[in-house]
C-alpha positions in Angstrom: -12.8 -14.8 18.6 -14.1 -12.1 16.5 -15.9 -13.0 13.0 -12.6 -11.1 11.5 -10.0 -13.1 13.1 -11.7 -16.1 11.3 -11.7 -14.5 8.0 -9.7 -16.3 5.4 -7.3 -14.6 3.5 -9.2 -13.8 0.1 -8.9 -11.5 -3.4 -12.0 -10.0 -4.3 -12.4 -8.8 -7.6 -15.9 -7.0 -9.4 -14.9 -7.5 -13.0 -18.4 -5.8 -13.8 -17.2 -2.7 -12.3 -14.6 -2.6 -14.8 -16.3 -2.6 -17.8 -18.1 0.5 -18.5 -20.9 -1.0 -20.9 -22.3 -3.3 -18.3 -24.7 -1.3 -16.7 -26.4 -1.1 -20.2 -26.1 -4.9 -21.3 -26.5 -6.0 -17.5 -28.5 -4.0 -15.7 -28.8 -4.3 -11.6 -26.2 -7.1 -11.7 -22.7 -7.4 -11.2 -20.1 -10.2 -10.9 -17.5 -10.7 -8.5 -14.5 -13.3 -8.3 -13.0 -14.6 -5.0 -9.5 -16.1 -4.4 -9.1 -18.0 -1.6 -6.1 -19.5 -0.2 -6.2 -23.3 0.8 -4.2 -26.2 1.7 -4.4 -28.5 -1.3 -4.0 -31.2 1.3 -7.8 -31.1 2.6 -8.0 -32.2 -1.4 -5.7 -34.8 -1.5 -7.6 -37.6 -0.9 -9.7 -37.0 -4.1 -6.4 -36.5 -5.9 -6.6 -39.6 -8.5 -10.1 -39.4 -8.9 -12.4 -37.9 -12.0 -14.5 -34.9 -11.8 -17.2 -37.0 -12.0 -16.8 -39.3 -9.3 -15.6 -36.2 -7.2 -18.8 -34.9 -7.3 -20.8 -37.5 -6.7 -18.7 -38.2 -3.3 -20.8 -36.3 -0.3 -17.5 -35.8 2.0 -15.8 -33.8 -1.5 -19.2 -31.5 -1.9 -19.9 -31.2 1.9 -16.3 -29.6 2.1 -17.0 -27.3 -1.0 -20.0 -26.3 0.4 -18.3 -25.2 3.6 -15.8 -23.4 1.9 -18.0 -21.5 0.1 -20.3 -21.1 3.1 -16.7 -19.2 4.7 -15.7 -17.6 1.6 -19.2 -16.0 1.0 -19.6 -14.9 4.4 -16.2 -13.3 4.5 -17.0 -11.6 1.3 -20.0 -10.1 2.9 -18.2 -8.6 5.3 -16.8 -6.2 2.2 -20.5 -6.2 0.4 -22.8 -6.2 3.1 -25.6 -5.2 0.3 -24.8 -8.6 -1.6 -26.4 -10.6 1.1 -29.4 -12.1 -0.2 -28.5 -11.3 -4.1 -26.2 -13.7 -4.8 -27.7 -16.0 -7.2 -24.6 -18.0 -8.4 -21.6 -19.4 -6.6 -19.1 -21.9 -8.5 -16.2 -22.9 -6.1 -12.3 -24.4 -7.6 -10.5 -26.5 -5.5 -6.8 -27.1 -5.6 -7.6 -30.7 -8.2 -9.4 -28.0 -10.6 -6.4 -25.5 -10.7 -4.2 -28.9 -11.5 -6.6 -30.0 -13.8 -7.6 -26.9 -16.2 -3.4 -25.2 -15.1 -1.7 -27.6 -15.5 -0.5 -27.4 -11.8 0.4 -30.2 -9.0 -0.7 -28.4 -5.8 -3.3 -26.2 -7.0 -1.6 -23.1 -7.3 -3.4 -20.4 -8.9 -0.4 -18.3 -9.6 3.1 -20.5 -11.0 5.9 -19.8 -8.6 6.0 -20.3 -5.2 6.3 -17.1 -3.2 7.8 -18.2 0.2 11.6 -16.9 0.9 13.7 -19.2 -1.2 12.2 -17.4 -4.1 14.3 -14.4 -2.9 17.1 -16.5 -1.5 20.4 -16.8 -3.9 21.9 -15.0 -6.7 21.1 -18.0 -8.8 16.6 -17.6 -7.9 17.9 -13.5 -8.4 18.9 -14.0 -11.9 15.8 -16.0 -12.7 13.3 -13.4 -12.0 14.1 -11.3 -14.6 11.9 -11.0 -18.7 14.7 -11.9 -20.8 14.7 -15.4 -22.0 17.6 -17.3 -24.3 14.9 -16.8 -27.2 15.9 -14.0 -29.6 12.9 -11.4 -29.2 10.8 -13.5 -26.4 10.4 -11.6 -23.1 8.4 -12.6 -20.1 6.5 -10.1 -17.9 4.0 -10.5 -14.7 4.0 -12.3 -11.8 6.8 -14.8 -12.7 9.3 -12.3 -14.0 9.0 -10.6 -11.0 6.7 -10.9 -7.9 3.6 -11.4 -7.2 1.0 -7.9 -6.6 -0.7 -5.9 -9.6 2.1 -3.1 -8.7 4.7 -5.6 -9.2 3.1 -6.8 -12.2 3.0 -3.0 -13.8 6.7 -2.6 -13.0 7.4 -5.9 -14.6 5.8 -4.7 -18.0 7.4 -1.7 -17.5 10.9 -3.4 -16.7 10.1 -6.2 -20.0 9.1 -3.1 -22.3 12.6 -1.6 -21.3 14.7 -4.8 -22.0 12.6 -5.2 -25.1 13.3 -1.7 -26.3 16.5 -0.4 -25.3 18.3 -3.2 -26.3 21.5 -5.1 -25.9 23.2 -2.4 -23.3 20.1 -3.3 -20.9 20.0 -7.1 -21.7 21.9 -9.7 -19.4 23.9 -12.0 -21.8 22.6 -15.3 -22.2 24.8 -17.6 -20.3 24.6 -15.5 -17.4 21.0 -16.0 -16.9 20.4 -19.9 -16.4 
């Protein structure tokens, strides 16, 4: 088996690259973010204990240093130049999504995106920015579906509800 067939899934993002000043307040470093998926079940075990404790248990910091062993060697598959320069790594598990997100399974995004989410007119009239508060509107990921396209449309499609009014609004009780 290749080193790409054992690749996890990730999302790579250079938030430095985005921000045209930081060459001049940072210069020769960048930062980059990676999403990884995970089973929150590898975590489970750890699930009613502190941060604190967590950290001090060698089994919970052997298995984040694994994972971010994998996800930084699949990153450099993309950065190949970043070998050798990285200088920081700081690696979430599932209990700090549930922690600092509020979550229960360590999701990093809030609905689940597997088919029932697309399954049934009542899921169908869910996913939509209108809400039963006068003037509130939702928009992203959880108005819609999950991509950055997706996301665009969805502020495109709230800004439409928001602005064109009632002839483009679904009526209350036919929402929920």
């Amino acid at each position: 088996m290749s080193t790409a067939d054992q690749t996890p899934f990730l999302f790579i993002s250079n938030e430095s690259a985005k921000d045209p000043d930081w060459p001049l307040t940072h210069p020769n470093k960048s930062t980059s973010e990676v999403i990884a998926v995970v089973k929150s079940s590898l975590f489970e075990k750890w699930a009613n204990t502190t941060h604190e404790a967590r950290e001090k248990d060698e089994e919970y910091v052997a298995l984040k240093q694994h994972l971010t062993k994998s996800f930084l060697e699949a990153f450099y598959l993309h950065f190949p130049k970043a070998r050798g320069h990285v200088v920081y790594t700081s690696l979430g598990t599932p209990l700090t999504m549930n922690k600092f997100l509020g979550r229960c399974h360590g999701e990093v995004y809030a609905l689940d995106h597997d088919i029932s989410r697309f399954d049934g007119v009542d899921v169908q009239r869910a996913l939509h920015p209108q809400t039963c508060v006068e003037n509130l509107f939702l928009t992203g990921e959880d108005a819609f579906v999950v991509s950055v396209t997706a996301c665009m449309l969805s502020g495109y499609v709230t800004a439409a509800r928001a602005s064109w009014g009632s002839w483009f609004s679904v009526p209350c009780h036919l929402l929920y």
